[in-house]
C-alpha positions, -999 to 999 in steps of 0.1 A, spaced: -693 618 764 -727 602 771 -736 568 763 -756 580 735 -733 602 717 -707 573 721 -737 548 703 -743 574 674 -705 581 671 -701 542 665 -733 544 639 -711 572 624 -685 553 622 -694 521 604 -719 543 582 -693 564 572 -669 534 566 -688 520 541 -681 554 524 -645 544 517 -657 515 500 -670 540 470 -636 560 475 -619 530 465 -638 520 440 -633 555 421 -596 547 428 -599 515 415 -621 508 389 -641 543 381 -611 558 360 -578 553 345 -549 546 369 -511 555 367 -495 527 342 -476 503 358 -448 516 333 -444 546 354 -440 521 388 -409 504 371 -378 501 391 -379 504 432 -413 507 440 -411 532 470 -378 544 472 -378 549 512 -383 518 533 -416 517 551 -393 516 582 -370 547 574 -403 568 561 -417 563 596 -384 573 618 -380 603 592 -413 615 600 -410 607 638 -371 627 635 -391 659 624 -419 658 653 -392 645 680 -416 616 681 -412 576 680 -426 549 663 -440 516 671 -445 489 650 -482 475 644 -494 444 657 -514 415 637 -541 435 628 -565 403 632 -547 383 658 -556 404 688 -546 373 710 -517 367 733 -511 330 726 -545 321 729 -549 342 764 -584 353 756 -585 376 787 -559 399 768 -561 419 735 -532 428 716 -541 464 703 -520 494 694 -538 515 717 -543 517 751 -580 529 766 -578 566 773 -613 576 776 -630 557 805 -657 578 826 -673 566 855 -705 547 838 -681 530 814 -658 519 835 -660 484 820 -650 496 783 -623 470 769 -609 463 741 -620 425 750 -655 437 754 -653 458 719 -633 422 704 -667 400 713 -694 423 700 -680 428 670 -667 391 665 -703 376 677 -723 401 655 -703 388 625 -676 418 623 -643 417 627 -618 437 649 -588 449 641 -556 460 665 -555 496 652 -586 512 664 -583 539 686 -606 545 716 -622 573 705 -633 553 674 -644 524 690 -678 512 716 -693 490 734 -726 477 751 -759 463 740 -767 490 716 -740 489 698 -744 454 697 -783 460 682 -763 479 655 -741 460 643 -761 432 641 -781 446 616 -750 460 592 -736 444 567 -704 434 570 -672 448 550 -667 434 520 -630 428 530 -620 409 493 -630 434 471 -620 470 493 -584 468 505 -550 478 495 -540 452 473 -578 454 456 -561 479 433 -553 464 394 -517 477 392 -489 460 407 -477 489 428 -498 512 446 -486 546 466 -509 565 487 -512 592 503 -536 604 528 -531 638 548 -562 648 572 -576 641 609 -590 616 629 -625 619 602 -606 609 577 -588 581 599 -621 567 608 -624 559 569 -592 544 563 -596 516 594 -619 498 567 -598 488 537 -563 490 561 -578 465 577 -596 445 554 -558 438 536 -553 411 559 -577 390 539 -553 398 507 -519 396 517 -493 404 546 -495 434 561 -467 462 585 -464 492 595 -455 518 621 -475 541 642 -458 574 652 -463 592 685 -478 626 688 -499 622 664 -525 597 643 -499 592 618 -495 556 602 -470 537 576 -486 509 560 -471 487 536 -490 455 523 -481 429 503 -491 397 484 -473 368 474 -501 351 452 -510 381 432 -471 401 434 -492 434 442 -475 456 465 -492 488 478 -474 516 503 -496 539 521 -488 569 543 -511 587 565 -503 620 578 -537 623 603 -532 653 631 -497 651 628 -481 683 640 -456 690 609 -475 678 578 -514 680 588 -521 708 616 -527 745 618 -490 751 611 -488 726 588 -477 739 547 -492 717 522 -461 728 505 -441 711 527 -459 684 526 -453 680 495 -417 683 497 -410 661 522 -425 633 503 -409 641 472 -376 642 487 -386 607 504 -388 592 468 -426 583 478 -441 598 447 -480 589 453 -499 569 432 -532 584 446 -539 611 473 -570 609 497 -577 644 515 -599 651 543 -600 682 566 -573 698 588 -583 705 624 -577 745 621 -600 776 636 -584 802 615 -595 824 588 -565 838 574 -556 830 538 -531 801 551 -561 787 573 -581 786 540 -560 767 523 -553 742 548 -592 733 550 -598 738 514 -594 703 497 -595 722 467 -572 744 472 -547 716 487 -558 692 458 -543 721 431 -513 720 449 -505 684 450 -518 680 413 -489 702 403 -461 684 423 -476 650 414 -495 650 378 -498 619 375 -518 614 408 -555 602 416 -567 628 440 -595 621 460 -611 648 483 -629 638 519 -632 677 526 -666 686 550 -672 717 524 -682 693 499 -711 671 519 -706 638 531 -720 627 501 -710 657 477 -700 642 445 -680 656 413 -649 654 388 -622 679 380 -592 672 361 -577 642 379 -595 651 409 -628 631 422 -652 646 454 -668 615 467 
C-alpha cells in the first residue's frame, strides 16, 4: 500500500466515522426505542465474559481482554503504547509506523486515540497530520453507548472490517460516559463490549461479529446467527448491518450481502429490534425507512 492510498484510507476513515454519528442518532433520538419495560429483569442474560469464550469455543479461538481504551500508557513510560493490536503491516518506506507515532498526531491535532484500532485502520506522517488538523473532532458526549435514553441498551452489529471502521467512534467515545470492558476474540475482528455508568445507571452491551469465521463470512447463516444469540439470552435492542466479505453469487451469497434480505430475517426473530443497515448496495449515504428498519 502506497503512502497515498494509506493518507486517503485514513481520510476515509474519519469521514466515514462521522457517519456513525447520524447512525446513532436515528438509534437514538430519530424514532421510538424498545421500552425500558421490555429490559426488566437481567439485562443481558450471558456475562460479557461467557458471550466472548462461547463465541471463541465455536471458532477454536481465544479471547483477550481490552485495554483502557484512553490510557495507552505503561505507567507513564511514554516510549510504549498499550494497544490491543500489534503492527502487522510495515513496508520498507514506513518502517517507522508506531502506534506512539499514530498516539502524537492524533493527540497534538486535538483527537484522541484509543487502544483498539487496528493497523490497517490507522496512519501516520505529515499528511495525515494536515488532515486531521483541519477535522473536527468527535463529539464523544453526545455519540457513545450510554448516549442512548433507555437504561439498557443491546446491540448487535454483524459485518466486516467497513463496518468496524464505524463502530471505533462511539466504542470509543464511551470512555467519556462511563466505564468501559470487553473482550477481543482471535481469528477474527470480533469484539464484546459492555459499558457502564454509575452517575446515570445506563448500561449498554454490544456484540460485534466483524469477519468472524462462524457468524459473519462466506459460510456464515444469518440464521445461525440468529440462533446463537437467542440461545445466549442477548436479545438485541438494536442491530447495525454492514456487508459480508463474500465473492459468490449463489442465492446463499445473496443473502449474506443483502442487508435487506439479512435485515427481514432478524426482524422476524427479534420484532422488537431497531435495525440499521450499513450495506454498500445502498450508497454511503443511501437513506430510507421500512418497517423498523432505517438505511442511513
Amino acid at each position: 500500500m502506497t503512502q497515498d492510498n494509506r493518507i486517503e484510507s485514513a481520510r476515509g476513515h474519519w469521514t466515514r466515522g462521522f457517519l456513525i454519528a447520524g447512525t446513532l442518532y436515528t438509534l437514538t433520538f430519530g424514532r421510538q426505542l424498545v421500552d425500558d419495560a421490555s429490559l426488566t429483569g437481567s439485562p443481558f442474560g450471558t456475562s460479557p465474559e461467557s458471550l466472548a469464550r462461547e463465541i471463541a469455543r465455536v471458532n477454536g479461538a481465544t479471547i483477550t481482554r481490552l485495554p483502557p481504551l484512553q490510557h495507552p500508557l505503561h505507567s507513564g513510560d511514554v516510549t510504549e503504547i498499550r494497544a490491543l493490536h500489534k503492527i502487522r503491516y510495515v513496508p520498507n518506506n514506513f518502517s517507522n509506523f508506531t502506534w506512539l507515532e499514530n498516539y502524537n498526531i492524533l493527540k497534538d491535532n486535538g483527537h484522541t486515540w484509543c487502544s483498539i484500532l487496528r493497523d490497517n485502520h490507522a496512519c501516520f506522517g505529515k499528511r495525515y497530520s494536515e488532515i486531521l488538523s483541519v477535522t473536527t473532532p468527535y463529539r464523544y458526549s453526545k455519540y457513545n453507548l450510554l448516549s442512548f435514553d433507555v437504561q439498557q441498551t443491546r446491540i448487535l452489529a454483524v459485518g466486516n472490517s467497513h463496518l468496524l471502521e464505524l463502530l471505533y467512534l462511539p466504542i470509543c467515545a464511551t470512555h467519556s460516559a462511563g466505564i468501559v470492558e470487553g473482550y477481543s476474540i482471535s481469528k477474527s475482528n470480533s469484539l464484546v463490549i459492555n459499558a457502564e455508568s454509575s452517575k446515570s445507571m445506563k448500561s449498554s452491551l454490544m456484540l460485534i461479529l466483524d469477519n468472524d469465521p462462524t457468524f459473519a463470512s462466506g459460510r456464515a447463516s444469518p440464521g445461525k446467527t440468529a440462533q446463537f444469540v437467542v440461545e445466549h439470552s442477548f436479545n438485541p435492542s438494536h442491530i447495525v448491518l454492514g456487508s459480508v466479505n463474500i465473492n459468490g453469487n449463489s442465492t446463499h451469497d445473496k443473502l449474506l450481502k443483502s442487508c435487506e434480505g439479512r435485515a427481514q430475517l432478524y426482524s422476524r426473530v427479534f420484532p422488537r429490534a431497531m435495525i440499521v443497515c450499513r450495506c454498500s448496495e445502498y450508497g454511503r449515504d443511501a437513506q430510507g425507512q421500512q418497517g423498523r428498519r432505517a438505511f442511513v
